[in-house]
N, C-alpha and C positions, 0 to 999 in steps of 0.2 A: 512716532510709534514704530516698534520695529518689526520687518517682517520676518519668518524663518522660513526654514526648509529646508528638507533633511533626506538628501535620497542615500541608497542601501549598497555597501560595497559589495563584492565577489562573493565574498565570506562571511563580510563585515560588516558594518554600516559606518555611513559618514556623513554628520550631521549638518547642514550647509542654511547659509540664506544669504540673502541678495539685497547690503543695505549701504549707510554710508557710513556710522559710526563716529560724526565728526566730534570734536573736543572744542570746550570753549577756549577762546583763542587762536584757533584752527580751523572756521569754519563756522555754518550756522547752527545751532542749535536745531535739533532733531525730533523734539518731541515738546506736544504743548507743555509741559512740567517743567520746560525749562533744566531738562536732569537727562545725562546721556544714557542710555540702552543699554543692556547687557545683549549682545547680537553672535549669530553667528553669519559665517561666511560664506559665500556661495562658490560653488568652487568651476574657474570658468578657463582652465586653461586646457590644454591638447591633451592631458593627461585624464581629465574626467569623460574622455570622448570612450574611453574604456571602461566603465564602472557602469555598473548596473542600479539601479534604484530600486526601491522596495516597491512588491509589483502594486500596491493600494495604499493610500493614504493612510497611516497609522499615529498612532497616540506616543507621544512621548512623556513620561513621567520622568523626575533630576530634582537634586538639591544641588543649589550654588553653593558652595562654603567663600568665606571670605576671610584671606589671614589679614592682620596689617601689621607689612612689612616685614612678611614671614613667619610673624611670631605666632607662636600656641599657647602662651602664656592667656591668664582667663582676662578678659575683657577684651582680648586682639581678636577672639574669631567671631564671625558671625555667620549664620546659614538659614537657608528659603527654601521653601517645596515649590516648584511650579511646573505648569508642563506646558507642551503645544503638542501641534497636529504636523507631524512631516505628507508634504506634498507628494501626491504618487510621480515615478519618473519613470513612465514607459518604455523610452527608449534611451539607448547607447550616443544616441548622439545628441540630444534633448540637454544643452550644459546654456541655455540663455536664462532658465527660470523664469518664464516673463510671465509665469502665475504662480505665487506663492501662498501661502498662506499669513493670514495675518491674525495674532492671536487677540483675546480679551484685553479690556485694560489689568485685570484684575490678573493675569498672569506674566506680565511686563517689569521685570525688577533694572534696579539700577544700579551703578556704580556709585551715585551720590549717596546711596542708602548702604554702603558697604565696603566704607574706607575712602573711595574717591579714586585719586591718587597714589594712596600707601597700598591699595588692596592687593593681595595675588588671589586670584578665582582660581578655584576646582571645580569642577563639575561631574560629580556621580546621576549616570540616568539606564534606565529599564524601558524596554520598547518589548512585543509581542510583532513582531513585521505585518503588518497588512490590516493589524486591527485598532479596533478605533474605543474609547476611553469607555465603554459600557462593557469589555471582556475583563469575565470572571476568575479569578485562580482561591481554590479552595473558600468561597465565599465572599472575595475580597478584591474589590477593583484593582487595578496596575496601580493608579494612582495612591490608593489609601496604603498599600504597603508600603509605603514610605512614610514616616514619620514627620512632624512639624506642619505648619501652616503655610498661610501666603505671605507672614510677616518675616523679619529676621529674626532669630532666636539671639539669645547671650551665648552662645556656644554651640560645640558641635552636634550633629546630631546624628543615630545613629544610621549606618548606611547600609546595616543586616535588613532582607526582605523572605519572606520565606516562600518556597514552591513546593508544588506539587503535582505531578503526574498521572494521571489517571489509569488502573488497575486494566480497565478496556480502555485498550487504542484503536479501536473499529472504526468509530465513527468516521462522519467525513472529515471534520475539521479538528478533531480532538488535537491531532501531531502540530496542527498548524497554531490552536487556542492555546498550546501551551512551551510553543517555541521562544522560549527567555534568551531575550539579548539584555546584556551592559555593556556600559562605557564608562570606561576611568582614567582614562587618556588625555584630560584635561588636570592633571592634579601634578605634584613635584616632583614625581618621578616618571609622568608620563611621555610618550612619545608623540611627538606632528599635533600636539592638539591645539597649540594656541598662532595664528595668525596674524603677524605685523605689517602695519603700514607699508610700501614703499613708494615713497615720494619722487621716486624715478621714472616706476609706472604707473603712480598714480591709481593704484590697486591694493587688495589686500595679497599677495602672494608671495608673500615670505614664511614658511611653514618652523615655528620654532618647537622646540621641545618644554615643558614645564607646567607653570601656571598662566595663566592671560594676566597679564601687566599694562600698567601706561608705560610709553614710552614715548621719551622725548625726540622731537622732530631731530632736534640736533642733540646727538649723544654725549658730546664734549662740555653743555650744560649744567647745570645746576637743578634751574626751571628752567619752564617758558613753554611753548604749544609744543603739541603733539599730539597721538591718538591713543586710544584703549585698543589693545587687542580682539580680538573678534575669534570665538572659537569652533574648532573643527573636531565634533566628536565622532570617534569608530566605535564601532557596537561589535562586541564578542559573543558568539553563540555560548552560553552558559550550560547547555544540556549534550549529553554524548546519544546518539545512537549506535540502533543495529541493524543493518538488512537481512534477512534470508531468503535465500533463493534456492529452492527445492526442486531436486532435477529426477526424474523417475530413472531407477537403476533394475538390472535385473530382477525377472521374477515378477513384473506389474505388467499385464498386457495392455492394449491399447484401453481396454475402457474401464478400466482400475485408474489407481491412484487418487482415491479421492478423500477430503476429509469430511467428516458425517458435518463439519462450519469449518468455512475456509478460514476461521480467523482463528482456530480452536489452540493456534504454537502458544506457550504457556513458555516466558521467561519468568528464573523461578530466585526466587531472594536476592534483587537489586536496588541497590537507592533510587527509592520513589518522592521521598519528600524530606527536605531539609533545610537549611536556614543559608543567602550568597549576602554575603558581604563585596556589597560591589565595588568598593573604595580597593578591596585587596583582592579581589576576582578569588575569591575560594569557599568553597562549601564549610558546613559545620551541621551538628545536630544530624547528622542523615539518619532516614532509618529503611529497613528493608523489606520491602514486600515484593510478591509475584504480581508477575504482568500476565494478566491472563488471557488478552486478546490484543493481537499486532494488528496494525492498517495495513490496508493490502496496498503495494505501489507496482510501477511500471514493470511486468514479466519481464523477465530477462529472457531473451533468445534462449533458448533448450531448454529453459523452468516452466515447472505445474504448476507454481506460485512463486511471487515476490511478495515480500512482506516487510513491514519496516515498526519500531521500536523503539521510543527515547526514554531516556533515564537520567539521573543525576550523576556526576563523572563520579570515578573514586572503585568502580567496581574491579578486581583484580584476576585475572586467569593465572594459575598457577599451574609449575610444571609438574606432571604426571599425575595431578588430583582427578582420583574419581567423584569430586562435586560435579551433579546435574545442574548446568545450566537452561536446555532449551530441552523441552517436554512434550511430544506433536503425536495424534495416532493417524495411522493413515491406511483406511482398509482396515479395520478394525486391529491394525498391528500396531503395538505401543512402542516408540522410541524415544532414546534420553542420549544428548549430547553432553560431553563431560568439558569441563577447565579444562582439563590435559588436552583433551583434542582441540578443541576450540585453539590454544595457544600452540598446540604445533600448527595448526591452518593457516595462525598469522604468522610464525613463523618465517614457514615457506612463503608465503606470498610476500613478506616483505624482508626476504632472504635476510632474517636476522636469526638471533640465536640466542635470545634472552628467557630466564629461567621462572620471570613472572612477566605481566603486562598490567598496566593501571586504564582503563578506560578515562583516554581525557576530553576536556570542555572543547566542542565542534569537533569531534571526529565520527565518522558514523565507518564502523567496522562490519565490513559485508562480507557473508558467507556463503558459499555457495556446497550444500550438501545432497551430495548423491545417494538415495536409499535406497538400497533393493529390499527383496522380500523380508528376509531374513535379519539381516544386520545394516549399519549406516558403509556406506560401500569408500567413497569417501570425503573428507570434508576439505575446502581449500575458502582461502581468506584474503580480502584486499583490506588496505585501508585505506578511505577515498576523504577528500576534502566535503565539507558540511552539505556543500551546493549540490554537487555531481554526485549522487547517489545509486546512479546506474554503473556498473562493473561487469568487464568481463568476466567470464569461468576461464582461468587459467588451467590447464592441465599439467598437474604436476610431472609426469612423465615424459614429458615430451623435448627434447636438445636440451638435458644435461651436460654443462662442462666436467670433462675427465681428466684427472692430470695425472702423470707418473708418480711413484713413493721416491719420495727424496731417498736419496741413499750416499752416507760417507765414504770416502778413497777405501776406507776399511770394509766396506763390505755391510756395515750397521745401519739402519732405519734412524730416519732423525723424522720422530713422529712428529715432535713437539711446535708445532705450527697453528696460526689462524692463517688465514688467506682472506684477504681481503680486494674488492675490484673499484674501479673509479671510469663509469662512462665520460669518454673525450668527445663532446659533442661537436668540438671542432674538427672531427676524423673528417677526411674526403669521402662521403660513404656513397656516391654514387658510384665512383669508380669500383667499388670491391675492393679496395687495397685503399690503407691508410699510413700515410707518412706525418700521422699527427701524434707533436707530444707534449698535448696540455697536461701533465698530469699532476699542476695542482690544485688541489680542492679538498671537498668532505671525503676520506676513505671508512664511511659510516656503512659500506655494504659488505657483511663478512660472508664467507658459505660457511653451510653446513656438512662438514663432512665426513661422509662413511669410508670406512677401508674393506677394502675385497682384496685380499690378495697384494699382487705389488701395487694395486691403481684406488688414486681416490674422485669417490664420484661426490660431486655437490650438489645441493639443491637448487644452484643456477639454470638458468635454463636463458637459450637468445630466442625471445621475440620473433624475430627477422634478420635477415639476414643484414641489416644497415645499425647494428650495434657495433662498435667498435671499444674496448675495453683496457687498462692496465692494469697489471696483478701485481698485488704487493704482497710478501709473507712476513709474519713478525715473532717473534716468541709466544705461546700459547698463554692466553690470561694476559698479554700486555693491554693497555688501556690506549686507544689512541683518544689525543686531544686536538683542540683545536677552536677555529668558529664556522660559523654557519658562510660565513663569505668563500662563495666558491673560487676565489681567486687564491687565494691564500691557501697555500700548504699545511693539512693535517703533520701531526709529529707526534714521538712519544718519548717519553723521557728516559735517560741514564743518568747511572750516576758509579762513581768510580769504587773500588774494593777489592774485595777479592776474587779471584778469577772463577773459582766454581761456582761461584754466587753472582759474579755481576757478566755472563756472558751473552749479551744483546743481540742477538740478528737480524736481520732484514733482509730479503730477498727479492727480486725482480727476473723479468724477463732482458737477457743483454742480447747483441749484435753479433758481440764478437766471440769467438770459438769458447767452451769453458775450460781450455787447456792453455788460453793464453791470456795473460796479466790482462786486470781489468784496472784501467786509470781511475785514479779518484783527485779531483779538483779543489782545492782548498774553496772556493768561490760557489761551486757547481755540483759539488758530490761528483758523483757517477754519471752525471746525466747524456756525456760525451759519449757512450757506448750504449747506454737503454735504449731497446728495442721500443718503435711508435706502437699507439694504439695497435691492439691484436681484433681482428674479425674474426665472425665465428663459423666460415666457409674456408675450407682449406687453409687453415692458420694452425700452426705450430707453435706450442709453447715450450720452451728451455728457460726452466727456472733456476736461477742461481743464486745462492745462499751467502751471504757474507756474516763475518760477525764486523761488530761496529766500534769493537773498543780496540783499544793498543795495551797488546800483553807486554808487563815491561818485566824482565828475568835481571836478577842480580844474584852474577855467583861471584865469591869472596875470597882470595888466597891468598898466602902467605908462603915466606921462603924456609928453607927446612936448615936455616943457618940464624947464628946470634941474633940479628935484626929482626926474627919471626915475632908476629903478634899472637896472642890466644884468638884462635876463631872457637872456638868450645872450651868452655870451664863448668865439669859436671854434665851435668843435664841444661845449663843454658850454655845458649848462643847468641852472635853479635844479633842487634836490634838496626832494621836498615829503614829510614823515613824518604818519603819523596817530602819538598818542600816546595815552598809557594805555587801550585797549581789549581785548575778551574777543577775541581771533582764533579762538580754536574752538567749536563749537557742537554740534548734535545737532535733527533734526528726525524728530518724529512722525512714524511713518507712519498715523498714523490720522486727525487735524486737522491736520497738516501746521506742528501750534508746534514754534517755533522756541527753545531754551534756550541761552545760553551755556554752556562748561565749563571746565574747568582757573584758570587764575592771570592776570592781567590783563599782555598784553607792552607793553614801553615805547614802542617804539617799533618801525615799519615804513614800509617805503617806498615809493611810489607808481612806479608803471610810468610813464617819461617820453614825450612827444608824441613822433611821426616827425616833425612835419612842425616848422619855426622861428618864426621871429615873424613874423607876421603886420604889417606897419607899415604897411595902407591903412584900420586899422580903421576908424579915423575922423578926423578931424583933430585932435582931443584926447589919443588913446591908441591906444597897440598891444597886444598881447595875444599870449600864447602859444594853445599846441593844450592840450588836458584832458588833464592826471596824470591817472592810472585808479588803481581798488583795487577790489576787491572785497572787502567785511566782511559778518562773520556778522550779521545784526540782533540789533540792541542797544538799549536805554536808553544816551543820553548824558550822562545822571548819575547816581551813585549817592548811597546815604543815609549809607555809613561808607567807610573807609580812611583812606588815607593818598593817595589819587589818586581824586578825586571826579568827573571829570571827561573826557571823550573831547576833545582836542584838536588841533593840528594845527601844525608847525613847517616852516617854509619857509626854506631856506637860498640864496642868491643867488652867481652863479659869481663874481660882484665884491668881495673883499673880505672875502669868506666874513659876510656882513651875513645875522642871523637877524631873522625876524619871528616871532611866538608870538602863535599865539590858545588859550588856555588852557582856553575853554570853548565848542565850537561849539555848545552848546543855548541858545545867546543868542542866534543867528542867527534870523531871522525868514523864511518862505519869501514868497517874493514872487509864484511862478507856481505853480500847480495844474494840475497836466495830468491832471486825471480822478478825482486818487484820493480816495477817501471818508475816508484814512487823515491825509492831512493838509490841510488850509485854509490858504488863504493869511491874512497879517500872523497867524501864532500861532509861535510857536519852534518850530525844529525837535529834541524832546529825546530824538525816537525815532525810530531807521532800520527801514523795515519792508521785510519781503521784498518781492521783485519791483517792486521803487521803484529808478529813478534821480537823485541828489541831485549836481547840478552846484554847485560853490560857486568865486563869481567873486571874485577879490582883486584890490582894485588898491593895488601897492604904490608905495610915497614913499620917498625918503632920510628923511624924518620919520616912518617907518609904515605901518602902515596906514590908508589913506584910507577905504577901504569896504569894505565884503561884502553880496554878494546870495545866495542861493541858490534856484532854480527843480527842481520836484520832478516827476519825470514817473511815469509808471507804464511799468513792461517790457511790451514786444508779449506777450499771450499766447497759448500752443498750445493752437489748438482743434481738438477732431476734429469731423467729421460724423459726423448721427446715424444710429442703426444699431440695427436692429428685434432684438432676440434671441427665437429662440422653437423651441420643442421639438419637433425633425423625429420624424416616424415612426417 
């Protein structure tokens, strides 16, 4: 028989027991039936000495499904309702289990009864934490909301269960009678839920992803012994809360601020009851009612009350709606908090800048609202993990960062900016000064920013004085992408065109003066000159602006003798393509390198001059205005394919006559206009960001006669400097 037990991660839960699981052929047989166990695992290594357990014994309700050998085809699946009791697990160090629980015969399923050998298991399960199989939800045990018997069905069965919330959350225990977790971490898309053998340690503790399988002792097999998997389920909080924490603001003397029922805050049309599909972890059917009494929880240091509020996820704050959410009088004064506010609260406190918010599954959004006499004074918002429900009151006022208004050579405002930050936790922050530059990872932290004048203030603010930061700017409305792996550099994409339309920038803080060329690394971007993390005590920021693409100029001329070609006939003009180049790209936001992506296009075409020919150029030649493009930086040659080369085809309105240069990195640059990146008389075999590369052609009925090409550097956006440093 087998035993379980199931204690309760951080967040999460992780459903464990402490058995053998052996397989005939492998071992003794485990159970009088003669039939091995469906078990889970106990989890006994250095890693569970961190994990919290659910604080009481609680009820677990699951359907096994069983495919065979994958398929969903009908006669392949089969499914079981069973449940057991997870063991309470006191403490943080408590990983011997050396009391478990042991269930019913009558709840004990088996692999023999569900494929065997062919089966892959899932397992969909509901737990309540701390409570045990007699708790109620809308009439209905945990257990009966799940469909099917203790037998196996001929197929699947459904994995919708429905919940519901209770209108008063006062009571004592109500938040806790109706805290819905699932698990579906055992199924074919799941994560860590199924546990194999190893025969090395002689233990279960190899953590795989999918369904629980047999697998063979020796993998290079056919048959022959081995063990079943043994599974490790995580429990998802399914329900979102809310905290409020109500702090007395002007105009309430000391023996005011009370309400005629401390539970009287009224949240007002939210998902109270709906249907979770635990197999897909998503709601459906919700519908909305007010919650008309919150559970009082732990005061918050400076609050009259703490209060706390679950509901079903899905509810949305939206920007600037006067929709009432929270409803409270106090002193016989009535107040209404609106979506708009509510979402600028979160907001600021979690310096983002989004135009709606979705209340999702385990988050409990805590607010802390200041009311004075009169009106709501103000509101601010954290968003805290499921557990940790206690939150400081941030003040929003307090060590805002300020930074100077960009400003062009000319004199002009370059509004057009996000700003984005990336705390470097690896800063030396005891010293006060930091010579750290991890700076890659999530850049998911944007501000908010106001303009006053030449200066922009954000809704950042430092902590303390042991933050240290990097600032990134990028085009306003760019999307950065990425993963959650903080080692890995966020980035956003280009892609090559025309220059009014495809001008990308990126900004940082650098080292080096902004009057002197800044290096850029084929390998490393810019990272040789970015300034380390900045601190928020006597730190200066010098923000400089680059753009990130290579302006490529083609102007066109011809001799003003027999050999000239038509550069103009009528109203058309020659037609200029770049060939076989990367068009899209991807730049760092940490160093600001720049990589091509995707497949190399054939061919694109050059945005044509306004203005015509020019025919006083000189007395030898006339000349058109400069084709434009704008391309992502590149190598202008490669070391394989089948197109080795970035070239460039010029078609003429006369006769339709092509020219072809096949390989522009044979071009040599003739002018240097500053940049450390190219020298003149060296080829040009590589376009680098924030470079202008003019290339002059002068064409013959016999050809090409010449090419020049002169290399400038792009203006760059500089800001003025700007002292940060930590107010009172």
């Amino acid at each position: 028989m087998k035993n379980l037990f199931y204690p309760l991660l951080f967040a999460t839960a992780l459903v464990s027991a402490a058995c053998s699981n052996d397989l005939e052929n492998d071992g003794n047989a485990t159970d009088p039936s003669n039939k091995t166990a469906i078990s889970f695992v106990g989890e006994d290594n250095a890693a569970a000495l961190t994990r919290y357990g659910f604080a009481a014994n609680t009820h677990i309700a699951m359907h096994i499904r069983s495919n065979k050998n994958g398929s969903t085809a009908n006669g392949d699946v089969r499914e079981t309702r069973t449940m057991a009791t997870a063991q309470k697990d006191a403490t943080q160090s408590d990983v011997s289990f050396s009391t478990i629980y042991t269930p019913s015969d009558e709840n004990v399923r088996y692999w023999d009864d569900a494929y065997g050998r062919s089966a892959q298991l899932s397992v969909f399960a509901v737990a309540v934490p701390g409570k045990d199989n007699s708790l109620m939800n809308n009439n209905t045990t945990l257990t009966n909301l799940l469909t099917g018997t203790g037998t196996w069905s001929t197929g699947a069965l459904s994995e919708e269960i429905a919940w519901t919330v209770s209108a008063d959350q006062s009571g004592d225990d109500v938040i806790a009678n109706e805290d819905l977790t699932y698990s579906n971490n055992i199924s074919a898309n799941g994560k860590g839920g199924a546990k194999s053998y190893n025969y090395t340690s002689s233990a279960y503790d190899t953590t795989k992803d999918g369904c629980l399988l047999f697998r063979l002792k020796d993998a290079n097999m056919q048959d022959g012994p081995g063990k079943f998997d043994q599974g490790n389920l995580k429990f998802n909080h399914a329900l979102s809360r809310i905290t409020v924490h109500l702090k007395k603001g002007i105009g309430y003397g000391d023996g005011s601020f009370a309400f005629a029922n401390s539970t009287n805050i009224k949240i007002l049309s939210v998902p109270t009851a709906g249907k979770l599909d635990i197999e897909k972890g998503t709601w459906a059917n919700e519908t909305n009612s007010d919650i008309n009494k919150m559970a009082t929880t732990t005061t918050q240091s400076g609050a009259a009350y703490s209060l706390m509020a679950q509901m079903l996820p899905g509810y949305t704050f939206a920007q600037n709606s006067d929709t009432n959410v929270l409803e409270f009088v106090i002193d016989d004064n009535k107040y209404f908090i609106t979506q708009g506010m509510m979402l600028d609260a979160l907001n600021q406190g979690q310096n983002t800048s989004v135009t709606s918010l979705e209340m999702a599954q385990g988050k409990n959004y805590v607010f802390t609202i200041t009311v004075g006499k009169s009106k709501i004074i103000n509101v601010t918002a954290t968003l805290e993990p499921w557990v940790n429900v206690e939150a400081a009151n941030k003040d929003m006022d307090n060590s805002h960062i300020e930074l100077s208004l960009f400003k062009n050579n000319d004199g002009t405002a370059a509004d057009n900016f996000d700003l984005y930050r990336l705390n470097d936790e690896s800063a030396e922050i005891n010293t006060g000064a930091s010579e750290a530059k991890n700076w890659n990872g999530n850049y998911t932290d944007k501000a908010g920013l106001t303009k006053n004048g030449n200066i922009w203030t954000t809704d950042w603010f430092f902590e303390n004085n042991k933050s240290f930061y990097h600032f990134r700017t990028v085009n306003k409305g760019t999307t950065i992408e990425g993963t959650t792996d903080d080692a890995v550099d966020d980035y956003f994409e280009i892609t090559s065109g025309a220059q009014t339309s495809h001008d990308y920038h990126w900004g940082a803080p650098f080292l080096t003066s902004t009057t002197s060329p800044i290096q850029y690394s084929k390998t490393e971007g810019y990272a040789a000159t970015l300034s380390p993390a900045i601190g928020a005590t006597n730190s200066t920021i010098n923000m400089t602006e680059l753009h990130m693409m290579s302006n490529i100029n083609v102007v066109l001329r011809t001799t003003k003798t027999s050999d000239a070609v038509a550069l103009e006939v009528g109203t058309n003009q020659c037609e200029v393509s770049l060939t076989y180049f990367y068009a899209n790209g991807q730049v760092k936001m940490g160093n600001g390198l720049v990589t091509t992506t995707g497949d190399l296009t054939a061919s694109a075409t050059f945005t044509a001059p306004t203005a015509g020919i020019d025919e006083d150029d000189t007395d030898t030649y006339k000349k058109t205005g400069a084709f434009t493009f704008a391309v992502v930086p590149q190598a202008l040659t490669r070391a394989s394919g089948d197109n080795l080369y970035v070239g460039i085809t010029i078609k003429t309105p006369d006769n339709n006559q092509y020219y072809v240069v096949k390989s522009l990195a044979e071009i040599i640059a003739t002018t240097n206009g500053g940049s450390q990146n190219q020298t003149t008389s060296d080829k040009i075999d590589f376009w680098y960001p924030n470079h202008n590369y003019t290339y002059t052609f002068t064409l013959t009925k016999a050809g090409i006669k010449d090419v020049t090409c002169t290399v400038e550097k792009w203006v760059n956006v500089t800001a003025d400097n700007k002292d940060i440093s930590l107010e009172d």
